[in-house]
GUVEX-859014 format. One record per residue (C-alpha): residue number from 1; x, y, z; chain; residue in three letters. Coordinates in Angstrom, 1 decimal, m for minus. Layout:
BEGIN
<r NUM; <X; Y; Z>; "A"; "ALA"> ...
//
This chain:
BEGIN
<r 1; <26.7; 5.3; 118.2>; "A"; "UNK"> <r 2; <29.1; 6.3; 116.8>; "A"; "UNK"> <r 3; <29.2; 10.3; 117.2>; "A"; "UNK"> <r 4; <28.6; 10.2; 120.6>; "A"; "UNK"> <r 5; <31.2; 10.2; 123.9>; "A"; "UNK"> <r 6; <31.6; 6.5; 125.8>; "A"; "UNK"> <r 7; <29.8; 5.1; 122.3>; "A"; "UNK"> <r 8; <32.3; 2.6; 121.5>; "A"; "UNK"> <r 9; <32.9; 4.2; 117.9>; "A"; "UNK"> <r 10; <35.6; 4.1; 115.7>; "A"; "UNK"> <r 11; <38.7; 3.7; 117.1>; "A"; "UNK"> <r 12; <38.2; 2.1; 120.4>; "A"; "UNK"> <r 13; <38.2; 3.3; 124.1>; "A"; "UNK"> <r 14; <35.2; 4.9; 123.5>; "A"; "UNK"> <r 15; <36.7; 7.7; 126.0>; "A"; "UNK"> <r 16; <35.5; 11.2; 125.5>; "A"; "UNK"> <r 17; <37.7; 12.8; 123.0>; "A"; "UNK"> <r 18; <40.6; 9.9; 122.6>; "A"; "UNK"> <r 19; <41.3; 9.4; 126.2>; "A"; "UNK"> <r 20; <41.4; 6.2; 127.9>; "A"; "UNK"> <r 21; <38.7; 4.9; 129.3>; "A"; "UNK"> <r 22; <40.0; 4.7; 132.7>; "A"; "UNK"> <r 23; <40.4; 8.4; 132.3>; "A"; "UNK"> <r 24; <43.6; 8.4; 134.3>; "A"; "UNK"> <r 25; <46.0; 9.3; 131.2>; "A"; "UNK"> <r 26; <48.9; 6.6; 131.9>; "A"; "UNK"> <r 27; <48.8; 5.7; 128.6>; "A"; "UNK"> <r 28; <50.1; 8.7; 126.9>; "A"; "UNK"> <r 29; <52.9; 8.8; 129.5>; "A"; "UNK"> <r 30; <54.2; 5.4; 128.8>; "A"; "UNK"> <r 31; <54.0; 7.1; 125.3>; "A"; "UNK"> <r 32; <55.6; 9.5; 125.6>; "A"; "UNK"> <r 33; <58.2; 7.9; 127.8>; "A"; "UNK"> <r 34; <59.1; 5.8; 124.6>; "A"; "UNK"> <r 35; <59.1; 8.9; 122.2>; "A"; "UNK"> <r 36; <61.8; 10.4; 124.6>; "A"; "UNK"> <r 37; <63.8; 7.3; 125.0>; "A"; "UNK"> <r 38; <63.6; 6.1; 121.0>; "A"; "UNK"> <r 39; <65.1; 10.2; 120.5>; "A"; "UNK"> <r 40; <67.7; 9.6; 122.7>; "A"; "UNK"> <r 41; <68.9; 6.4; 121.7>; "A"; "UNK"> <r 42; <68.9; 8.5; 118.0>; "A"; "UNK"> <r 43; <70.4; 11.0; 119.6>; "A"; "UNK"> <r 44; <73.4; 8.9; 121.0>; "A"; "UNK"> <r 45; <74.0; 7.0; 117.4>; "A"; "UNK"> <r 46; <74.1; 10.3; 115.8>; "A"; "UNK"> <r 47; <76.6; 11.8; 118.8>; "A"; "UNK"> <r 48; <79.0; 8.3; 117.9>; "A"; "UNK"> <r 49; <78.9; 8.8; 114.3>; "A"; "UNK"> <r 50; <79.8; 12.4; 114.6>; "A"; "UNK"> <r 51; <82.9; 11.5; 117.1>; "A"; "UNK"> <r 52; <83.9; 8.9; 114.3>; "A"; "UNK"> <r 53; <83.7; 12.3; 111.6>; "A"; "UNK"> <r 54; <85.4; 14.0; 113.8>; "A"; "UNK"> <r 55; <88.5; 11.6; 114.7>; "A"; "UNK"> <r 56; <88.8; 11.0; 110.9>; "A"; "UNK"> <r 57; <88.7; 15.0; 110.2>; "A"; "UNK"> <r 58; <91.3; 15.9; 112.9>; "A"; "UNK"> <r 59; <93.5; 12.7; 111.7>; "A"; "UNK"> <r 60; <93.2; 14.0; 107.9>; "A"; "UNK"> <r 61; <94.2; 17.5; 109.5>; "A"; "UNK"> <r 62; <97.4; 16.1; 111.2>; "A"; "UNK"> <r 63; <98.3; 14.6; 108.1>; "A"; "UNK"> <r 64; <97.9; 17.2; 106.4>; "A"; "UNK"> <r 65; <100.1; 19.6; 108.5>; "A"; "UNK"> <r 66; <102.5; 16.7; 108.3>; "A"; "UNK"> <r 67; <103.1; 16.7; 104.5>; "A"; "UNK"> <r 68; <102.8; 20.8; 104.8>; "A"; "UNK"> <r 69; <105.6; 21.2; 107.0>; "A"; "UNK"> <r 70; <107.3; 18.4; 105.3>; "A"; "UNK"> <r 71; <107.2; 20.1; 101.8>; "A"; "UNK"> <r 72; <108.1; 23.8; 103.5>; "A"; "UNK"> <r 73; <111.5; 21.7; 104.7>; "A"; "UNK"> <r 74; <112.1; 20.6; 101.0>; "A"; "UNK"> <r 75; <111.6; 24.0; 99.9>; "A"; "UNK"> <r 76; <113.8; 25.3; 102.2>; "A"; "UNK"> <r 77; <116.7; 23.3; 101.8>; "A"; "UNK"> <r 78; <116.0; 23.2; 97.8>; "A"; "UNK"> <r 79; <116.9; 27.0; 98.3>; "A"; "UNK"> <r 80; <120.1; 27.0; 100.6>; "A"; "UNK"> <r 81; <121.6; 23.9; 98.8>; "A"; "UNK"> <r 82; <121.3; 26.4; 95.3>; "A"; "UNK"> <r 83; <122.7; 28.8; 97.0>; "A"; "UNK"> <r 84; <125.5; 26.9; 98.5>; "A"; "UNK"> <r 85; <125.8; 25.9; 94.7>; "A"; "UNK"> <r 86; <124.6; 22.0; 94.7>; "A"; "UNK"> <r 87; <125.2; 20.2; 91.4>; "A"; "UNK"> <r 88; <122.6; 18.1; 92.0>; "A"; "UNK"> <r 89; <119.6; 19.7; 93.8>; "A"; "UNK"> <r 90; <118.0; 16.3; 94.5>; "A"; "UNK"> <r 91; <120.5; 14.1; 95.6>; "A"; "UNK"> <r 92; <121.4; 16.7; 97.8>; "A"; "UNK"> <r 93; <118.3; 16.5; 99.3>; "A"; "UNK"> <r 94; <117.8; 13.3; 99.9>; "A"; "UNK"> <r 95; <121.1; 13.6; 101.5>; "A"; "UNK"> <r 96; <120.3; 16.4; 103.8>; "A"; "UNK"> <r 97; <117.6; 15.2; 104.9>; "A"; "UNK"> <r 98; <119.4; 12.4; 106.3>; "A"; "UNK"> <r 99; <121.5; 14.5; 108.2>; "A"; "UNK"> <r 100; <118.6; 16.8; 109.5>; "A"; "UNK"> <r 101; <117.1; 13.4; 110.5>; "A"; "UNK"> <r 102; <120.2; 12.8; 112.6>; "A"; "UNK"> <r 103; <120.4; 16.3; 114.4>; "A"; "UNK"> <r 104; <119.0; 17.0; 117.7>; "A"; "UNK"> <r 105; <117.9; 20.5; 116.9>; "A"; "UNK"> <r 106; <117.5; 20.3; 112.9>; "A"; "UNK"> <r 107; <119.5; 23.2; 111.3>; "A"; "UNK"> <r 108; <118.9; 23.5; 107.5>; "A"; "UNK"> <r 109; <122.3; 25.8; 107.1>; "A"; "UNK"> <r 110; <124.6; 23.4; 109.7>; "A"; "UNK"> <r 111; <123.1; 20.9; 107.4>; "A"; "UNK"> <r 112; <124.4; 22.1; 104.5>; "A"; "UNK"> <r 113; <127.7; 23.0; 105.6>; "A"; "UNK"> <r 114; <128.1; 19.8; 107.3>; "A"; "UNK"> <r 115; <127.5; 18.4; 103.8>; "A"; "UNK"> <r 116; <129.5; 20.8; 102.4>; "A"; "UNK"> <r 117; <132.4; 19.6; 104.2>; "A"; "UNK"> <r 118; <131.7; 15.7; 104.4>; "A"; "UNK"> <r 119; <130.7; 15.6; 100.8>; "A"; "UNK"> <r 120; <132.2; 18.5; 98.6>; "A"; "UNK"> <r 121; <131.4; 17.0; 95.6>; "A"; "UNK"> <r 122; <128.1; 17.3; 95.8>; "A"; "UNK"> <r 123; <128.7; 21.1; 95.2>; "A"; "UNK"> <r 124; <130.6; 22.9; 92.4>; "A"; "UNK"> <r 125; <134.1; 24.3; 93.2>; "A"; "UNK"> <r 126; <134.9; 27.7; 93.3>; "A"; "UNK"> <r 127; <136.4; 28.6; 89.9>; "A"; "UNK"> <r 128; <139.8; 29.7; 90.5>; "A"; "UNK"> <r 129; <141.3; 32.8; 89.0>; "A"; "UNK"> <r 130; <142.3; 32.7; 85.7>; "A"; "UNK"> <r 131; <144.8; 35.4; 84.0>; "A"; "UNK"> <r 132; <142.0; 36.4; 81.8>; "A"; "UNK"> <r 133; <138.9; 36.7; 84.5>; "A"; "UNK"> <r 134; <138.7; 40.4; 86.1>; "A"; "UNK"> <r 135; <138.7; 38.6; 89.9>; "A"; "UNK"> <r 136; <141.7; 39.6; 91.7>; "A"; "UNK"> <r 137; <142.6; 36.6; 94.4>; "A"; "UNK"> <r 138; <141.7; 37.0; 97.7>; "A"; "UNK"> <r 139; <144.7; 38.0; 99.6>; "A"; "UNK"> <r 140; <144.4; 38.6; 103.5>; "A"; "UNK"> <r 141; <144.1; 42.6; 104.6>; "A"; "UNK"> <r 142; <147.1; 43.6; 106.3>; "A"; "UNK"> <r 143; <149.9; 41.9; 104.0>; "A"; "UNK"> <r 144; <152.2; 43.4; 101.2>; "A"; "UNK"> <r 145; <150.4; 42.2; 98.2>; "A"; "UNK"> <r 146; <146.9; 42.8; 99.8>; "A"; "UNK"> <r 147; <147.7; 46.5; 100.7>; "A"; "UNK"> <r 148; <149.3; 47.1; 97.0>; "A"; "UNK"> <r 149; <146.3; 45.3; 95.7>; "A"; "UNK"> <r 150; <143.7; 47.6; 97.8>; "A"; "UNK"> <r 151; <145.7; 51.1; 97.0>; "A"; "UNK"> <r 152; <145.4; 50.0; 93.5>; "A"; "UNK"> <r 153; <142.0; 49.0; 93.1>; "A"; "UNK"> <r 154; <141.0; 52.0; 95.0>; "A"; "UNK"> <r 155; <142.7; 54.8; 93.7>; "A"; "UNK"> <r 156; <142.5; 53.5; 90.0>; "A"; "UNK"> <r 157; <146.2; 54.3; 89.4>; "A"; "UNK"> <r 158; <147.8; 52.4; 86.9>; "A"; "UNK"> <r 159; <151.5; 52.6; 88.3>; "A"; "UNK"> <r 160; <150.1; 51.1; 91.4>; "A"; "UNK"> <r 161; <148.1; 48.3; 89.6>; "A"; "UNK"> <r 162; <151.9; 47.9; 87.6>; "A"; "UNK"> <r 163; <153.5; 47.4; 91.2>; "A"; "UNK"> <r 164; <151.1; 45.1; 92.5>; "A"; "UNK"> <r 165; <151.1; 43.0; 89.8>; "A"; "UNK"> <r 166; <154.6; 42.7; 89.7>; "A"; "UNK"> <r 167; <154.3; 41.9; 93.4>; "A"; "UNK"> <r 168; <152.2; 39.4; 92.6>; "A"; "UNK"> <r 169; <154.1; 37.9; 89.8>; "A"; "UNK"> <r 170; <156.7; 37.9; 92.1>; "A"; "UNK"> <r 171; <155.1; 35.4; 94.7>; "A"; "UNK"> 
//
C-alpha cells in the first residue's frame, strides 16, 4: 500500500516519512558526513588554485614595478644627460647605465659627470668666445681684467668698456 507508513511503497524503507527503517537516523549522518567532506576537499582545490592566482598576480606586480622604476631611471638620466648637453641621448644612456650598474650607491648626476670626464666626447664642447658673440670670457673675480671687466659691464660706461678691452687685448 502504497500511501500508507511501514507499506513498502515507492522508494524503499518503507519508514514513516523517509526515515530508515531502523529508525535510528545513521544514515543521514554518514550523509551528511560525505556532503561536508566532498565541500571541503572543493574547498581546498579552490584555496590551491587561488594561491597559484595569487603567486602569478604578485609576480606580474614585481615585474611590473621592475620595468616602472626601470623606465623612471631612463627618464631621469634622459633629462640630466640633455642638460649636461649629450650629443647623442641614447648612446649616452646605454653608457650611463653601465656606470650606474657599477656604483655602490647609484648617483644619476656623479654618473654623468663621471662620463663627462671619462668620455667628453660624448657631449658638445662649450663654444668658445668669438669676437663677434656678446659673451665676455670668464675671467676669475679679484684680478685686473676681471675687475675692469665688472666696473664696465656694471656701470655701462663706455670709457671703461675701452679700458678693459684694451686690457684684454693686451693679454
Amino acid at each position: 500500500m502504497a500511501g500508507q507508513p511501514g507499506g513498502g511503497g515507492i522508494g524503499g524503507g518503507g519508514g514513516p516519512k523517509g526515515k530508515d527503517s531502523d529508525g535510528d537516523g545513521q544514515g543521514a549522518a554518514i550523509n551528511e558526513e560525505v556532503i561536508w567532506r566532498a565541500r571541503a576537499v572543493r574547498a581546498e582545490g579552490q584555496i590551491e588554485e587561488l594561491q597559484a592566482k595569487f603567486d602569478e598576480v604578485q609576480a606580474e606586480l614585481e615585474q611590473t614595478r621592475s620595468a616602472a622604476s626601470a623606465s623612471d631611471q631612463k627618464r631621469a638620466l634622459e633629462l640630466e644627460l640633455a642638460l649636461a648637453e649629450a650629443q647623442d641621448i641614447d648612446t649616452a644612456v646605454l653608457v650611463a647605465q653601465s656606470v650606474l650598474a657599477q656604483m655602490d650607491e647609484p648617483d644619476i648626476k656623479a654618473a654623468v659627470a663621471e662620463m663627462r670626464k671619462a668620455k667628453p666626447f660624448l657631449f658638445r664642447a662649450s663654444p668658445s668666445a668669438s669676437a663677434m658673440s656678446s659673451r665676455v670670457p670668464t675671467t676669475s673675480p679679484g684680478t685686473v681684467l676681471g675687475d675692469l671687466a665688472d666696473e664696465a659691464r656694471e656701470s655701462g660706461d663706455r670709457s671703461l668698456l675701452l679700458q678693459y678691452l684694451r686690457a684684454r687685448r693686451g693679454n
